[in-house]
TORMARGU-428447 format. One record per residue: residue number from 1; residue in three letters; x, y, z of N, C-alpha, C in turn. Coordinates in Angstrom, 2 decimals, m for minus. Atoms other than C-alpha are relative to their C-alpha. Layout:
 num residu     n_X     n_Y     n_Z    ca_X    ca_Y    ca_Z     c_X     c_Y     c_Z
 NUM    ala       X       Y       Z       X       Y       Z       X       Y       Z
...
END
This chain:
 num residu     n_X     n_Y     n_Z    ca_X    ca_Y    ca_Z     c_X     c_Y     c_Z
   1    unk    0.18    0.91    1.09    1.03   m6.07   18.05    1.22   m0.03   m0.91
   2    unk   m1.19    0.16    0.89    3.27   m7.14   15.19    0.14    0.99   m0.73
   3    unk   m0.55   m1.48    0.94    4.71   m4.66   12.61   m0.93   m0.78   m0.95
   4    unk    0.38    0.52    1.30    3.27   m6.88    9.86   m1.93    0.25    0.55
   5    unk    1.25   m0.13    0.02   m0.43   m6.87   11.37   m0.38    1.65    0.48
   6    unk    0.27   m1.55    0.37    0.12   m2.73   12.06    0.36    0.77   m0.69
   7    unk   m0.46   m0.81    0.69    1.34   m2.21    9.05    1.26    0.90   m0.43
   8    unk   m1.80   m0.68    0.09    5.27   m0.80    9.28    0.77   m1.37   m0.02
   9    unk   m1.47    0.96   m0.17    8.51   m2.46    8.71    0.74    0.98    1.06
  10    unk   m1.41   m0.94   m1.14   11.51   m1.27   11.19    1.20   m0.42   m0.50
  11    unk   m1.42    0.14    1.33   14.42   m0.62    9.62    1.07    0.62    1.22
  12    unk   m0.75   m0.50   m0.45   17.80    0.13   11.21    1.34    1.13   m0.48
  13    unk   m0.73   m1.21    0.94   19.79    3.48   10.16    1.62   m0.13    0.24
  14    unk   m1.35   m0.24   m0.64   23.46    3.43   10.71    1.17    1.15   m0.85
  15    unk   m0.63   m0.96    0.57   25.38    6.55    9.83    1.22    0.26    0.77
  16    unk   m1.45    0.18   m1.01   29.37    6.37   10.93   m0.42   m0.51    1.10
  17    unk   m0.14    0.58   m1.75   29.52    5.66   14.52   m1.68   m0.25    0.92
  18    unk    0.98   m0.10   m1.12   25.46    6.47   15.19   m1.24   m0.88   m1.23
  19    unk    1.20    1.47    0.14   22.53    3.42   14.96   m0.92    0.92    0.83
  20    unk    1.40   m0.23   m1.23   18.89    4.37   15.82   m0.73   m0.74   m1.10
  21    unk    1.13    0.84    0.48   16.07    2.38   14.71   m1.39    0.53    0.00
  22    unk    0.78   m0.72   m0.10   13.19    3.51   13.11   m1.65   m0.70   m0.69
  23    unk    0.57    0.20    0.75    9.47    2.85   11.64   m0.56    0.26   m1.01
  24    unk    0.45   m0.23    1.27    8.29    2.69    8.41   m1.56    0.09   m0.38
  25    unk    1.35    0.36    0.69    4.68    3.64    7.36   m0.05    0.19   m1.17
  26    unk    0.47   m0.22    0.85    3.51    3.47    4.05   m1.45    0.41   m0.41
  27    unk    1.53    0.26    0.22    0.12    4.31    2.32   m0.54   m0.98   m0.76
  28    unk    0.27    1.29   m0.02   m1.95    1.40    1.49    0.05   m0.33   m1.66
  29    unk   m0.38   m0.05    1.29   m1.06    1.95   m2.73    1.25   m1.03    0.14
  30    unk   m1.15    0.61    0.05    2.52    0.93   m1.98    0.11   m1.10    0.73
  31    unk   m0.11    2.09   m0.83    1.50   m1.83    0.86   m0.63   m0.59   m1.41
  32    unk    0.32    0.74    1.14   m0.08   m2.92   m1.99    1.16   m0.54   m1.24
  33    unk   m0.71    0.08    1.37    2.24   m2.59   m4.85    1.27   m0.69    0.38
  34    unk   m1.47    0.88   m0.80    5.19   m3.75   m2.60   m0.27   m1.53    0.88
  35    unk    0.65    1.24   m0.66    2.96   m7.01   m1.18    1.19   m1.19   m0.24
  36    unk   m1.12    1.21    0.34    5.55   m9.85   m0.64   m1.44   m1.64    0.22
  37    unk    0.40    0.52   m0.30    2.45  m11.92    0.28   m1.10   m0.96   m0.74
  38    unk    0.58    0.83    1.65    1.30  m15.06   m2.32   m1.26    1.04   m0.29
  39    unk    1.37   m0.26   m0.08   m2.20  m13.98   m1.44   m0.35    1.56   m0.77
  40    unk   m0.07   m1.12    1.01   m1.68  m10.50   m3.04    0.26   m0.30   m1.30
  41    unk   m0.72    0.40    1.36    0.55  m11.54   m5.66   m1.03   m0.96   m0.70
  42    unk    1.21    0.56    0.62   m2.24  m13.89   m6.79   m1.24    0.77   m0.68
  43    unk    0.15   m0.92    0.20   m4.54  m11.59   m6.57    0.28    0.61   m1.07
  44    unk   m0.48   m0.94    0.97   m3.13   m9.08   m8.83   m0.12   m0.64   m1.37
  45    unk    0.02    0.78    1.24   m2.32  m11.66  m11.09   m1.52   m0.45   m0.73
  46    unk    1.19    0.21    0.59   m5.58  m12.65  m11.73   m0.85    1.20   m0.37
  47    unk    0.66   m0.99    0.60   m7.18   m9.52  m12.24    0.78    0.45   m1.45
  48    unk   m0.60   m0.17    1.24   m4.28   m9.26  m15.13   m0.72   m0.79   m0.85
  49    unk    0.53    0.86    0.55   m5.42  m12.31  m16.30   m1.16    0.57   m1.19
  50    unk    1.53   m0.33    0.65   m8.76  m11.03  m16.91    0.37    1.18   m0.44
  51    unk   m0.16   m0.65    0.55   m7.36   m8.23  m18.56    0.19    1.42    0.44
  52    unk   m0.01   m1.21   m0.92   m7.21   m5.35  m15.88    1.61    0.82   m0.29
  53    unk   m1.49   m0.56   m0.38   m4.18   m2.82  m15.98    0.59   m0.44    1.13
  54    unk   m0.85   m0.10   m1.30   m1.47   m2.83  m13.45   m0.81    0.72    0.70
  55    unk    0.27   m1.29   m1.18   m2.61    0.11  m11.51   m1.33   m0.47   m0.09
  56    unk    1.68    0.17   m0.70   m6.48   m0.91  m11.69    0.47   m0.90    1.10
  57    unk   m0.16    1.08   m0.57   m5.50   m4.05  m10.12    0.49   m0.04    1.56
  58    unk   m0.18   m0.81   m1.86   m3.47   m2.28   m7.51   m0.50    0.35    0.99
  59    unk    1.19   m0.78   m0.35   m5.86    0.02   m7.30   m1.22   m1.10    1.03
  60    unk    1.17    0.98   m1.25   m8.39   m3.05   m5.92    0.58   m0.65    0.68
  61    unk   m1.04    0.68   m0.81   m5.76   m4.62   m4.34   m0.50    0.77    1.92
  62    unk    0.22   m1.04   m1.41   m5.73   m1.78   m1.75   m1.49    0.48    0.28
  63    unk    1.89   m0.25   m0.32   m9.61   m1.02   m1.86   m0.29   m1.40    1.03
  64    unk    0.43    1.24   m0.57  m10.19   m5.19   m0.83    1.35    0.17    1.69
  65    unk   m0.96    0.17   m0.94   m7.22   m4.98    2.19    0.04    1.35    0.63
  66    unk    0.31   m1.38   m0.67   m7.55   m1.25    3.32   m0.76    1.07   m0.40
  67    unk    1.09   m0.47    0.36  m10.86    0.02    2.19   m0.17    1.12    0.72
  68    unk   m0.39   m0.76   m0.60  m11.00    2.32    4.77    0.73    1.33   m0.34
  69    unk   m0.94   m1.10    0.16   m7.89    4.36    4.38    0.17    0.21   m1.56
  70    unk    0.82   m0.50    1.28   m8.78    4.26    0.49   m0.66    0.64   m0.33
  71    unk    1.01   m0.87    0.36  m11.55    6.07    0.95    0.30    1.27    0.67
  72    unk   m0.68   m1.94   m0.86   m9.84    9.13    3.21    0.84    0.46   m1.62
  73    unk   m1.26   m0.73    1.16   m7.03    9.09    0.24   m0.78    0.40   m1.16
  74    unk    0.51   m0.45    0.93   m9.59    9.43   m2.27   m0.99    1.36    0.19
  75    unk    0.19   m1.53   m0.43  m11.44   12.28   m0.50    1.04    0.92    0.26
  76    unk   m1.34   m1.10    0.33   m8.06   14.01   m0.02    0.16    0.51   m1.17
  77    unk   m0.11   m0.39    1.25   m7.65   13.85   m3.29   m0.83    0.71   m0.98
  78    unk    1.04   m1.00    0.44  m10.95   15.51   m4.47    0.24    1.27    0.66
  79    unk    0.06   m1.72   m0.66  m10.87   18.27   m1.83    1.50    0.85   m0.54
  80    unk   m1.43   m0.37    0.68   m7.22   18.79   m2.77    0.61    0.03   m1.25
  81    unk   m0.60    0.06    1.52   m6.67   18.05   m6.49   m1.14   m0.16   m0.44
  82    unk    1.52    0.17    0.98  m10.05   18.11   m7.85    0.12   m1.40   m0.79
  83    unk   m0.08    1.38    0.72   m9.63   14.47   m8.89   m0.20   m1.13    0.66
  84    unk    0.90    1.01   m0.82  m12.48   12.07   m8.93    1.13   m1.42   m0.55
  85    unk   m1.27    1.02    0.11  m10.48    8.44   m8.89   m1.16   m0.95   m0.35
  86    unk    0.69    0.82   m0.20  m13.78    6.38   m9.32   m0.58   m0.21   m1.32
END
């Protein structure tokens, strides 16, 4: 499949004389916060609108588009930092 529908960019490294090419994952905070895609950017915006912080907004950004892996990062984060996010 595409990089864009599994999630990585591929970036190419070049250091003096040596090129290798590599992928990029992120977690779904920063696909979020880094969204080049209207449909986010809308999004977001409108939850400003209505008065939401940045980071809430984020915050549902990535809940509505990777709900899922939201909910592992937020159990990580209890078992591991004692911190409820909800």
């Amino acid at each position: 499949g595409s990089a864009k529908d599994n999630w990585f960019s591929s970036f190419m490294l070049s250091v003096e004389h040596l090129t290798s090419w590599h992928r990029l994952f992120v977690d779904p905070l920063s696909r979020a916060m880094y969204s080049s895609d209207g449909p986010d950017f809308e999004f977001v915006q409108q939850r400003r609108r209505e008065g939401a912080g940045i980071h809430d907004a984020v915050w549902e950004l990535a809940w509505k588009k990777s709900g899922p892996e939201m909910a592992s990062l937020e159990r990580w984060l209890e078992e591991h930092e004692g911190k409820k996010t909800a």
